[in-house]
C-alpha positions as CSV (number, residue, x, y, z in Angstrom):
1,X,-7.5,5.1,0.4
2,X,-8.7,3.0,2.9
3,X,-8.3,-0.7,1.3
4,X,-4.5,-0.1,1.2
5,X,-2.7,-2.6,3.4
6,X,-0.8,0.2,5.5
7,X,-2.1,3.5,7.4
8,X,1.4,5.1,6.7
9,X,4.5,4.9,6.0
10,X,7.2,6.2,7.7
11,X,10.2,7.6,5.6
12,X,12.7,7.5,8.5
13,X,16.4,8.5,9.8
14,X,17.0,5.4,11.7
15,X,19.4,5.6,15.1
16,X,19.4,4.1,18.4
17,X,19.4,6.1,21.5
18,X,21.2,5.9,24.4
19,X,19.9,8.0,26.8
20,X,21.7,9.1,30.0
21,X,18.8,9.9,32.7
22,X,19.6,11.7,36.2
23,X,22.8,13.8,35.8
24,X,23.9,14.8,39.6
25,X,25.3,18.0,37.8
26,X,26.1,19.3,34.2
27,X,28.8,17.1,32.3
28,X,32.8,18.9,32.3
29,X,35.4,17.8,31.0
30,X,38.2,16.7,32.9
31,X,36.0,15.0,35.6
32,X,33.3,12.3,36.6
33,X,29.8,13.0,37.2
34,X,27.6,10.0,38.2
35,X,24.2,9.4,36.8
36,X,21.0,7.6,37.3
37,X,20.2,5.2,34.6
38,X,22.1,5.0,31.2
39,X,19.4,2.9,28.7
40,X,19.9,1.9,25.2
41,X,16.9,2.4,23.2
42,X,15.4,2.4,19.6
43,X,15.8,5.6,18.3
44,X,15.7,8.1,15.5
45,X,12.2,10.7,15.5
46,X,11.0,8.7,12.6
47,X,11.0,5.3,14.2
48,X,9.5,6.9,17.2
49,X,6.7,8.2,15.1
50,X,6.1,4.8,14.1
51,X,6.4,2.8,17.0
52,X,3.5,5.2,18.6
53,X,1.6,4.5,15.1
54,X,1.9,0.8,15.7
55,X,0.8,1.0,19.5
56,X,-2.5,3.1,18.2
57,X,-3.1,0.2,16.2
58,X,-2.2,1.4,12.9
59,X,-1.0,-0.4,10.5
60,X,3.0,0.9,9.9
61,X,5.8,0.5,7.4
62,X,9.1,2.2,7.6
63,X,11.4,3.3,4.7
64,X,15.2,3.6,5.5
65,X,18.7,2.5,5.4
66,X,20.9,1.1,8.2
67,X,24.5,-0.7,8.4
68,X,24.8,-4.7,8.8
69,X,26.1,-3.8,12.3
70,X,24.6,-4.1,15.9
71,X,23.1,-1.0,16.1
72,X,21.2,-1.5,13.0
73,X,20.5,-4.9,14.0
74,X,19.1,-3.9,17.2
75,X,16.7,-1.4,15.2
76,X,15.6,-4.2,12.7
77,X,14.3,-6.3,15.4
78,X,12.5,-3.3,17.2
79,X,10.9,-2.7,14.2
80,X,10.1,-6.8,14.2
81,X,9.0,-6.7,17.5
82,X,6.4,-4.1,16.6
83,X,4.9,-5.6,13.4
84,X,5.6,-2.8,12.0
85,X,6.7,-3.5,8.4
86,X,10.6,-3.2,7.6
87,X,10.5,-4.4,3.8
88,X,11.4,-0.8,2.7
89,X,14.4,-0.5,5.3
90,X,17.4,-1.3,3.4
91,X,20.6,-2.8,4.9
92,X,24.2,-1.6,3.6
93,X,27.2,-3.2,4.7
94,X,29.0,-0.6,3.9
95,X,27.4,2.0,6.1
96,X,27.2,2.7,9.8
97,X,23.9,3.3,12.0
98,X,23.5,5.9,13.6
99,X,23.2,6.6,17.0
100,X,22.4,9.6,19.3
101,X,23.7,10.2,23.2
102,X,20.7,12.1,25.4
103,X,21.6,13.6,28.4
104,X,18.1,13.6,29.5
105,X,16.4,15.7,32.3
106,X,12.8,16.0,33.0
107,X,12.7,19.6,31.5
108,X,14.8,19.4,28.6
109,X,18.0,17.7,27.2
110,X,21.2,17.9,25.4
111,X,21.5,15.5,22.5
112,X,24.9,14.3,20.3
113,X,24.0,12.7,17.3
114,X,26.6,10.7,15.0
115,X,24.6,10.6,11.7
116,X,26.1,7.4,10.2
117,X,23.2,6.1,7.7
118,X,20.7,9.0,8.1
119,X,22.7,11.1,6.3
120,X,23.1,8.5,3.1
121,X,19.4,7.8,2.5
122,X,18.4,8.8,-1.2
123,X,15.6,8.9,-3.4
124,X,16.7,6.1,-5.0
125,X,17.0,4.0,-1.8
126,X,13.0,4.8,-1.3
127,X,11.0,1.4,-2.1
128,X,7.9,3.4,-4.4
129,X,6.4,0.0,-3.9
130,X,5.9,-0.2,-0.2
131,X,4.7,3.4,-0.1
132,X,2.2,2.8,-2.7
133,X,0.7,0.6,-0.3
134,X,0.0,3.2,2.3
135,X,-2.3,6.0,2.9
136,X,-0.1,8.4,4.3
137,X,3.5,9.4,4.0
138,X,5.4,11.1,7.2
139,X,8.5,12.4,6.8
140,X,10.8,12.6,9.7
141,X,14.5,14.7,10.4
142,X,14.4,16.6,7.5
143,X,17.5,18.3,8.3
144,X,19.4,15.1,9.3
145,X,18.6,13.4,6.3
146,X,21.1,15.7,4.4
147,X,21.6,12.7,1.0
148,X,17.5,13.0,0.2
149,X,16.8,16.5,1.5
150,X,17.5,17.6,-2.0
151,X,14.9,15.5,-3.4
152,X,11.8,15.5,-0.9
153,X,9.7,17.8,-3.0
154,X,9.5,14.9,-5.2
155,X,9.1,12.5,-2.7
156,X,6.5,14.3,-1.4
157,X,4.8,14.9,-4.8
158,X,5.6,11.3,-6.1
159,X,3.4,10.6,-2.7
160,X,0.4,13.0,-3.6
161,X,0.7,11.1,-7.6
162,X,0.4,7.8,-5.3
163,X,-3.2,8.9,-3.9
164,X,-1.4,9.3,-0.1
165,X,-1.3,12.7,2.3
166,X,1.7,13.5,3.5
167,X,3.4,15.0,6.9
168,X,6.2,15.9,8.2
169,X,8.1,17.1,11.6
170,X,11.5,18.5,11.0
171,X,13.2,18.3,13.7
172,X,15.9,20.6,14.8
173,X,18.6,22.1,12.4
174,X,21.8,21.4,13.6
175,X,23.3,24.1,11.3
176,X,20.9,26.5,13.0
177,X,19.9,27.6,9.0
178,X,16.2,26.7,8.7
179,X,16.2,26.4,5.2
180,X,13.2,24.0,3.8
181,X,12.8,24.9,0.1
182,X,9.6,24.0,-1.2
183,X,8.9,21.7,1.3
184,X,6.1,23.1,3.2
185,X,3.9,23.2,-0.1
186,X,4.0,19.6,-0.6
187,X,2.4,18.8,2.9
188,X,-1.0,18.3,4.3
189,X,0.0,18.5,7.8
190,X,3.2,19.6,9.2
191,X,4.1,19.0,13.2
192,X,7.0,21.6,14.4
193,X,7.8,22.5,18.0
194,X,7.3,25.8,19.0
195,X,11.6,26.4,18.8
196,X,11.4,25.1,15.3
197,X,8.3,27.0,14.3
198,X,9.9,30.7,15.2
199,X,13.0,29.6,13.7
200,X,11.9,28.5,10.2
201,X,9.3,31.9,10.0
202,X,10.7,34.3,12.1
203,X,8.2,34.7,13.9
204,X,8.5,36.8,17.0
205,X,5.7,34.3,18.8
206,X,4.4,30.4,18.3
207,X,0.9,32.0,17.4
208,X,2.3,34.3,15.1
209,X,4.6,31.7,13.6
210,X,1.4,29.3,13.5
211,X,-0.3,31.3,11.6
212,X,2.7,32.2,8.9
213,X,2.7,28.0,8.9
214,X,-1.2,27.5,8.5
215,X,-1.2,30.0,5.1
216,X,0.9,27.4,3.6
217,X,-0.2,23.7,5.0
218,X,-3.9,23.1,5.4
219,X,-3.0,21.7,9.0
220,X,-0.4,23.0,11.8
221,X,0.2,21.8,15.2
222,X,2.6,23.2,17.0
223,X,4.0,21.5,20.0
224,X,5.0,23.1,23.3
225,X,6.3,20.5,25.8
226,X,5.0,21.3,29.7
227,X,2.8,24.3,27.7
228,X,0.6,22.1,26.0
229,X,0.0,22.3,22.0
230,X,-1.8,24.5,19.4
231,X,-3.2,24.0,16.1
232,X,-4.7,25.3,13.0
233,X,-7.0,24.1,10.4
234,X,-8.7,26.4,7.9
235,X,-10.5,29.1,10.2
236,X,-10.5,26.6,13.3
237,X,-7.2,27.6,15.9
238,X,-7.1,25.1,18.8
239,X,-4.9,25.9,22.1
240,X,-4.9,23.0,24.8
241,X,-2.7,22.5,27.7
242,X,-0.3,19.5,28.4
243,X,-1.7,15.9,29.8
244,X,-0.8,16.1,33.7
245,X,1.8,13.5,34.1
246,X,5.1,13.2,36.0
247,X,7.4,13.7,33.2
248,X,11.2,11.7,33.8
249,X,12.6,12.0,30.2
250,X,11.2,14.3,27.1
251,X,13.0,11.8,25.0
252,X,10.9,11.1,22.0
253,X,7.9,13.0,23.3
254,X,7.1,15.3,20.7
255,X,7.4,12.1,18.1
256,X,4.6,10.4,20.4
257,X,2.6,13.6,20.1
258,X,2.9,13.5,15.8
259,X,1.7,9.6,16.4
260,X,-1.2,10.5,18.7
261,X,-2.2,13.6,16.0
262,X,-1.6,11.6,13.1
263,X,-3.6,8.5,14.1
264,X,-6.6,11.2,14.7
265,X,-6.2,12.8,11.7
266,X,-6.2,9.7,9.5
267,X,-9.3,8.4,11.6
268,X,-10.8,11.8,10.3
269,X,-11.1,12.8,14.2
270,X,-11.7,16.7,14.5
271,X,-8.7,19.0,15.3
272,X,-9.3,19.2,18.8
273,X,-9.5,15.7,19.3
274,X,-6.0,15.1,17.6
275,X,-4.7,17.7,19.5
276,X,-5.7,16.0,22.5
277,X,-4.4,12.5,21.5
278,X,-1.5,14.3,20.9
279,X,-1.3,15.9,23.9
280,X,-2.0,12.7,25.7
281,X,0.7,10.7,23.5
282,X,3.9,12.7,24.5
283,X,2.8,13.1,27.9
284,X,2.5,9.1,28.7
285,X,6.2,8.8,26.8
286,X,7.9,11.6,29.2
287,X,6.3,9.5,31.9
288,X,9.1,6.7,31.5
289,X,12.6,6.4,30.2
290,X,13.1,6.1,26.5
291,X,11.0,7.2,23.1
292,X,8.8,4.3,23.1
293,X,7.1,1.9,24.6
294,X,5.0,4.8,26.5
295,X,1.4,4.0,26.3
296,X,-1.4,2.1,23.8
297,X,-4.7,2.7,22.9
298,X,-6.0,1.6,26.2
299,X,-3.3,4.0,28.5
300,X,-4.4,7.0,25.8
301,X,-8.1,6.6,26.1
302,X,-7.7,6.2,30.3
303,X,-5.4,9.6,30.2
304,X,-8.2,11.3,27.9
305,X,-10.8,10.2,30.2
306,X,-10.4,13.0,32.5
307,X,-10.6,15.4,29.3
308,X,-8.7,19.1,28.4
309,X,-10.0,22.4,28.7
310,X,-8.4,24.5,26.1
311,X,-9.3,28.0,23.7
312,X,-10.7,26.9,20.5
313,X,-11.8,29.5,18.2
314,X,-13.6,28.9,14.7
């Protein structure tokens, strides 16, 4: 579908982030700790995923709700600021936007997430008409979005009817219950972490759960933070090791690495090569503060320049 005005579309919990950065010791209550940086930033993994789009050069859309507040303000004019287009965000004055505290360190973080308007998105709030102007559908916080989780099979399925491919990355189940449905069989690609991926097969390993994955979605990648990723295609497995960068906040890295596999796989790249865009997309974002605002096409080519040696086995 290439004559369609938009690469993807982006259907989206939307929350800012404010991300607290060099914690001089774990938070207790009762007393004080001092930090390094507290930054308020545009959030919410969808968002993310389509900022990184947008920086690629892609053409982007977003589908969502937020509150007529300053949070969802502040998220309306990122999205603005981007070009990325906001027609299918939809503003309810009745709702609150969510917004998510990070205590951030360069190995890992804690996160607190008030859900707000990610929970309330329905089916019904989707615009059919901006996503019938995209190629690709990618479907973000599965669990968070608890209103239209019901209902994404036939999102996802309305989306195949539509002519687009679909993806999505579920992010992490705060009910710790890993329970999809049907979703898996409506996708083309499908991004999980390595913590998601064991938790949503089982799976004693991430290549055994990548494989459990790949015999339901025609493409897996599985990210690993500092490890690197791996991925699987048909017969092809691909296992690469992270960019080398110095990382100060994973904060919206693995939502970098869906943009840098995603604008691959939609340039019809081979599975290597979006493993290594991915790669190199998360690894320029834990280079700085914040989920966005990481790299470009320019800053992703210069990191690839050096290459990644890697297993890939066909």
């Amino acid at each position: 579908m290439a004559g369609r005005e938009l690469d993807a579309v982006v259907v989206a919990e939307i929350n800012v982030d404010v991300v607290v950065s060099g914690l001089t010791g774990m938070p207790v209550f009762g007393a004080e700790r001092l930090v390094e940086q507290v930054t308020l930033t545009a959030g919410s993994s969808g968002v993310l995923t389509a900022s990184g789009l947008a920086a690629l050069g892609l053409r982007v859309g977003v589908c969502g709700l937020v509150g007529d507040d300053p949070f969802g303000r502040y998220m309306l004019a990122h999205l603005e600021r981007l070009g990325i287009d906001r027609s299918g965000v939809l503003v309810d004055p009745a709702q609150r936007t969510g917004a998510r505290v990070l205590l951030s360190t360069p190995r890992d973080r804690a996160i607190l997430t008030f859900p707000g308007s990610m929970a309330r998105l329905t089916l019904e709030d989707i615009r059919f008409d901006v996503v019938a102007r995209a190629r690709h559908l990618h479907l973000s916080s599965y669990f968070l979005q608890t209103a239209l989780r019901p209902a994404v099979p036939d999102l996802l399925a309305r989306a195949h009817r539509l002519g687009l491919t679909t993806s999505a990355d579920t992010g992490h189940d705060p009910a710790e219950q890993w329970q999809t449905g049907t979703l898996l069989d409506h996708l083309d690609v499908f991004l999980p972490n390595a913590v998601e991926a064991e938790a949503l097969t089982g799976a004693a390993s991430v290549a055994a759960a990548l494989e459990q994955l790949a015999g339901r979605v025609p493409t897996v990648a599985i990210k690993r933070g500092a490890d690197g990723a791996l991925a699987a295609r048909g017969g092809r497995r691909v296992d690469l090791p992270a960019s080398p960068v110095q990382v100060r906040d994973t904060t919206g890295a693995g939502d970098a690495f869906d943009a840098g596999f995603l604008a691959g796989w939609l340039g019809g790249a081979d599975l290597a090569d979006c493993l290594r865009r991915g790669n190199a997309c998360g690894a320029l974002t834990a280079a700085q503060v914040g989920g966005t605002g990481g790299f470009d096409l320019a800053s992703v080519n210069a990191l690839l320049g050096g290459g990644a040696e890697g297993r890939v086995t066909d």
